[in-house]
Structures are given as structure tokens and as C-alpha cells.
C-alpha positions in Angstrom: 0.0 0.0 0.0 1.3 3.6 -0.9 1.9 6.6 1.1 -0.7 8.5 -0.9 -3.5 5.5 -0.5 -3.0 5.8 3.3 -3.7 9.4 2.9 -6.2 9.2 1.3 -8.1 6.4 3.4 -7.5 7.9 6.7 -10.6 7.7 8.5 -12.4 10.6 10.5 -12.8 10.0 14.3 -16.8 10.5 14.7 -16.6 12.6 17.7 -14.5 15.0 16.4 -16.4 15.6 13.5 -20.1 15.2 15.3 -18.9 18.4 17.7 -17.3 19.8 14.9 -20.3 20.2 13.0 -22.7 21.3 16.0 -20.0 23.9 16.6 -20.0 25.4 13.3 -24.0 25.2 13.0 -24.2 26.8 16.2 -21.4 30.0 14.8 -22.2 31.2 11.8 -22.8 28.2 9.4 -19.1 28.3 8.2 -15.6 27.9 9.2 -12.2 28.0 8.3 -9.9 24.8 9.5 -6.1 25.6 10.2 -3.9 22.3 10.8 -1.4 22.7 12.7 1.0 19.5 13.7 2.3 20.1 17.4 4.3 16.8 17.4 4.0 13.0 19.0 0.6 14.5 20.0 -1.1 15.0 17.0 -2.4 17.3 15.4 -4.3 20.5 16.1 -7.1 21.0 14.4 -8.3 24.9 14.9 -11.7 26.1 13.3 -12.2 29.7 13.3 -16.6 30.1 12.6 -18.1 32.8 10.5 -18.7 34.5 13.7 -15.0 34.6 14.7 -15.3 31.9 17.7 -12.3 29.8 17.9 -12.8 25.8 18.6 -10.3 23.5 18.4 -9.5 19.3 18.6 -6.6 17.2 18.6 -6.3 14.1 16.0 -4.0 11.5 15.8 -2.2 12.8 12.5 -2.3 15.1 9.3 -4.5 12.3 7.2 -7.0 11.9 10.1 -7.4 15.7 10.2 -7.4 16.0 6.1 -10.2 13.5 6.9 -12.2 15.4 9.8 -11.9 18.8 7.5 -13.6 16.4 4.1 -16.3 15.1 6.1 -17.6 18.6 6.9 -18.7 20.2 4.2 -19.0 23.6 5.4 -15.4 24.1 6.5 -12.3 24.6 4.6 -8.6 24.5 5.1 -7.2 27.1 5.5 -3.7 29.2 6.7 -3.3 32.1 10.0 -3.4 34.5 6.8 -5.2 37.8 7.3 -8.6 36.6 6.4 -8.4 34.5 9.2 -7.0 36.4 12.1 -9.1 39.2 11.1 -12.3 37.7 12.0 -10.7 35.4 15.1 -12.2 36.6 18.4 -10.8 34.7 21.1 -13.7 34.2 24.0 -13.0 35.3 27.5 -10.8 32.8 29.4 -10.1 31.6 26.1 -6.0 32.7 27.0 -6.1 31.5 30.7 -7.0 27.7 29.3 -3.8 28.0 26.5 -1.6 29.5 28.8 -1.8 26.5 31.8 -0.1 27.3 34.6 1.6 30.1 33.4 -2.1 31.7 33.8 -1.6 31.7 37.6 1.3 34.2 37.3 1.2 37.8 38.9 4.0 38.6 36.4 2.9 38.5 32.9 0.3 40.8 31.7 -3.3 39.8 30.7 -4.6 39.4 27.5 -6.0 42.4 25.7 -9.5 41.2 25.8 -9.1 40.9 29.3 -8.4 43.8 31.3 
């Protein structure tokens, strides 16, 4: 079997795409996907809604999020270009939960959105 068979018959986890989709439907109707591998971990799988929410999953590997991003029809890849960021509006909290224990620091300033 090929490298470009496996790609291309990497299947989509069901519970990523099932909250996928109720995410999107409950934002805006659309999204944009950005892949981004982070490693032995996976790879993260941010969606950016029509209405600028941020959600985001972890899959197994670049084929399995190819195949999340197929199986929804109303997202598409895409890149942190300008489109993307411009419309991104992080939710309150949203850098306290990325951050981990740095978050509990007196020392580093808070997020924009949050002072």
C-alpha cells in the first residue's frame, strides 16, 4: 500500500467531526480549519466560525485531520493568513485555558481582551 493510499483512506474520528459540526452550526454556518501538527501529539485542528469563535481538537495525524476537514462540508482549510485572524475573536478565558499554569502568574500581563 502507498503513502498516498494511506492518505487518502484515513478515516475521520466521529466525535470530532459530530462536535465539529454542531459547533459550526451553532457560529455562523461556516468555518475555516487551520492544521497545525504540534508533534507526537497529533495534530491540532483549529476552526475559526463565521462569527470569529475559535474551537479546536486534537487528531491522531495530518491524514486523520485531512479526513475530519472532508467530512464537513461547510469548512475549509485554510492558513493564519489575514482573512483568518481578522475575524478570530478569542472568548474570555479563552488565553487563561492555553496558557496553563503560566495563567496563575502575577507577572505576565493579561490578555488584551481581558483587562
Amino acid at each position: 500500500m502507498s503513502a498516498e493510499t494511506q492518505v487518502a483512506t484515513a478515516p475521520a474520528p466521529t466525535d470530532v467531526v459530530t462536535s465539529f459540526r454542531s459547533f459550526v452550526a451553532a457560529h455562523g454556518g461556516s468555518a475555516k480549519a487551520v492544521l497545525q501538527p504540534i508533534g507526537r501529539a497529533g495534530v491540532r485542528v483549529t476552526v475559526v466560525a463565521a462569527d470569529g469563535t475559535l474551537g479546536d481538537r486534537v487528531v491522531a495525524d495530518l491524514p486523520t485531520a485531512h479526513a475530519v476537514v472532508e467530512a464537513l462540508s461547510d469548512v475549509t482549510v485554510s492558513d493564519w493568513d489575514r482573512e483568518v485572524t481578522s475575524i478570530a475573536t478569542p472568548q474570555q478565558g479563552h488565553w487563561k485555558k492555553m496558557a496553563g499554569w503560566v495563567a496563575n502568574q502575577t507577572r505576565f500581563p493579561k490578555a488584551r481582551n481581558e483587562r
